[in-house]
C-alpha positions in Angstrom: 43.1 -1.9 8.4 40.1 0.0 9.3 38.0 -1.2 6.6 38.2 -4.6 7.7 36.6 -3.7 11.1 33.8 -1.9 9.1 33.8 -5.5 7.7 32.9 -6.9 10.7 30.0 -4.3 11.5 27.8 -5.5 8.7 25.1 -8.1 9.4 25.2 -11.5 7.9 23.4 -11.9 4.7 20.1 -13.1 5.4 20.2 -12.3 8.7 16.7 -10.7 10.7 19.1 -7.6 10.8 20.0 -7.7 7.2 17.0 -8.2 5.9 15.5 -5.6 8.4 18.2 -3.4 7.4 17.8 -3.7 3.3 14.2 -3.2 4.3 14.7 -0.1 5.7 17.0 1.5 3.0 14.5 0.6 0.0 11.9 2.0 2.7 14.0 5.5 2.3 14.3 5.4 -1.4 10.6 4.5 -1.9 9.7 8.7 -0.2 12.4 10.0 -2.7 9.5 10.7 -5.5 6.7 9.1 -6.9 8.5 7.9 -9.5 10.8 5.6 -6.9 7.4 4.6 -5.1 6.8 2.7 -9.0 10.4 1.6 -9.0 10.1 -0.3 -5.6 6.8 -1.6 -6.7 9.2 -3.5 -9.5 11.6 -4.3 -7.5 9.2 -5.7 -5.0 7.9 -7.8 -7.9 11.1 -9.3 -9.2 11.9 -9.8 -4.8 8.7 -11.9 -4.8 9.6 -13.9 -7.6 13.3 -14.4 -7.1 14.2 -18.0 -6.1 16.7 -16.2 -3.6 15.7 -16.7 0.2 16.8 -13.5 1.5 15.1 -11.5 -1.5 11.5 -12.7 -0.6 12.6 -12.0 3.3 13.2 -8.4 2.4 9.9 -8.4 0.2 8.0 -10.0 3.3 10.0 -7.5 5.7 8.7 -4.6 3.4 5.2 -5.6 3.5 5.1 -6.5 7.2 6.6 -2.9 8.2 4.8 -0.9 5.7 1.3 -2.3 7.3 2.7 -1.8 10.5 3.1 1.9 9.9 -0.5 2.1 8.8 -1.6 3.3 12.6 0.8 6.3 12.0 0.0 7.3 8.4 -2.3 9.8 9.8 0.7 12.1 11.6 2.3 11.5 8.0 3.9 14.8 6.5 1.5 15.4 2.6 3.8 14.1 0.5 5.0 10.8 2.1 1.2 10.3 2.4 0.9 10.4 -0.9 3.3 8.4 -1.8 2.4 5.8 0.8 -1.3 5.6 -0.8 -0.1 5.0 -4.0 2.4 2.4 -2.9 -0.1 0.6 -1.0 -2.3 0.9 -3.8 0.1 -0.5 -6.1 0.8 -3.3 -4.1 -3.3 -4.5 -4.8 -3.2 -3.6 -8.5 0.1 -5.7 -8.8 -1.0 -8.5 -6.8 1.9 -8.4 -4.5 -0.5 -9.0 -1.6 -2.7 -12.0 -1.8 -5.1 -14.0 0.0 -5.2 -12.7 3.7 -2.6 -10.0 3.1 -4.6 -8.9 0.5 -7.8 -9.1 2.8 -6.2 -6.8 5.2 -4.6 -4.1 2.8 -8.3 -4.0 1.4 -9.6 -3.6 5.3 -7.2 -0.9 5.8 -7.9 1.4 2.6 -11.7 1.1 2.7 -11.5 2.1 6.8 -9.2 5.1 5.9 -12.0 6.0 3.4 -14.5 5.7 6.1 -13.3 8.7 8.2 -15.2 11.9 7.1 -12.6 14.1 5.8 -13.6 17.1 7.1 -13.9 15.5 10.5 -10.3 16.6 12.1 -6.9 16.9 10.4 -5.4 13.0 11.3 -9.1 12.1 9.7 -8.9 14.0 6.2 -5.1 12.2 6.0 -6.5 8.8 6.4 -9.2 9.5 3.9 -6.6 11.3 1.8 -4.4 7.9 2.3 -7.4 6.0 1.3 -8.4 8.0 -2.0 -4.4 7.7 -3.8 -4.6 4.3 -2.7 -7.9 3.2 -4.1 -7.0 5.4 -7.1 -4.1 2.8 -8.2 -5.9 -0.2 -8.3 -9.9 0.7 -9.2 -9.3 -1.3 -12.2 -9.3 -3.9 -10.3 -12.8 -3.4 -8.3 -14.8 -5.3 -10.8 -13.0 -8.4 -8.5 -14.6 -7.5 -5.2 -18.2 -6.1 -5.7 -19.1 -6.7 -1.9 -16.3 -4.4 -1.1 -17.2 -2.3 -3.5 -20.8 -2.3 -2.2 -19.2 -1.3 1.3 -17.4 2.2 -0.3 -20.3 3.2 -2.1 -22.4 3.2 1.3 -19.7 6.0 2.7 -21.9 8.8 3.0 -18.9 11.4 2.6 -17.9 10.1 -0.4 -21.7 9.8 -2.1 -22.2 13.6 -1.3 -18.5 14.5 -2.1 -17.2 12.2 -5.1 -20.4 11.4 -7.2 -18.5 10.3 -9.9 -16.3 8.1 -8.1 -19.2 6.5 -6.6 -20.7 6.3 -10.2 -17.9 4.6 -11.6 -17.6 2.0 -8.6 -21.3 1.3 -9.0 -20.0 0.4 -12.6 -17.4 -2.3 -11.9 -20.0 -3.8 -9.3 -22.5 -4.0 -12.2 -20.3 -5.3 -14.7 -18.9 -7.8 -12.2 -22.5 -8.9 -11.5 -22.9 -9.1 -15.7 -19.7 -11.8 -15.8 -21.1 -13.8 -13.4 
């Protein structure tokens, strides 16, 4: 019959092309809304967790492809940026990157807030990136007061989001104080 030769068209479970392929569908639910941006985030949680092989190869699929993208957030329509900041946000706050991973999704959100906004329109979307990402996980800051000591030095963001800057210069000072 002919659904047994759509059968055959499928890629092994746990397969590169399975996993690449789950990857890519929960990649295409994640720009539905905001809201399914949060619901990946759980399911990316639970993924990471799971005993199951091919789980944390889709997790670790999603992660590698979603920093891969990060050279082309800037020709990203508004609201996929968006969405993509806050995901990549969430994924600090939740701890779902760690150690070096963790290092670079850092590195990439504090050089997106580096370009000056008004600069040209691919530099105001990397900044925009930068600002919903950072937005999701400031409560975690207090953490990381060198890097914090690195965004408060961005002069765009000392003349343009004083209070931002105010409450960053808080978490470094109260991270100092638990020292």
């Amino acid at each position: 019959s002919n659904q047994s030769g759509q059968q055959q068209q499928r890629p092994a479970p746990g397969s590169q092309d399975d996993i690449e392929e789950c990857a890519n569908q929960y990649f295409q639910q994640i720009y539905a809304s905001e809201d399914s941006a949060r619901k990946v985030v759980e399911m990316l949680k639970s993924f990471k967790a799971s005993g199951s092989a091919r789980e944390n190869d889709i997790f670790a699929c999603m992660i590698h492809n979603l920093f891969d993208e990060y050279r082309f957030f800037s020709k990203y329509p508004e609201k996929e940026l968006r969405i993509t900041g806050i995901l990549f946000g969430l994924l600090i706050k939740e701890q779902l990157v760690s150690s070096i991973t963790l290092g670079i999704a850092l590195r990439y959100v504090l050089e997106a807030l580096r370009k000056p906004p008004g600069q040209s329109p691919q530099s105001g979307k990397m900044f925009r990136f930068g600002m919903f990402a950072l937005e999701q996980f400031k409560e975690r800051l207090h953490e990381w007061p060198q890097y914090c000591s690195h965004i408060v030095q961005i002069p765009h963001l000392r003349d343009g989001y004083a209070a931002l800057v105010g409450e960053i210069e808080g978490a470094m000072s109260s991270a100092s104080s638990a020292q």
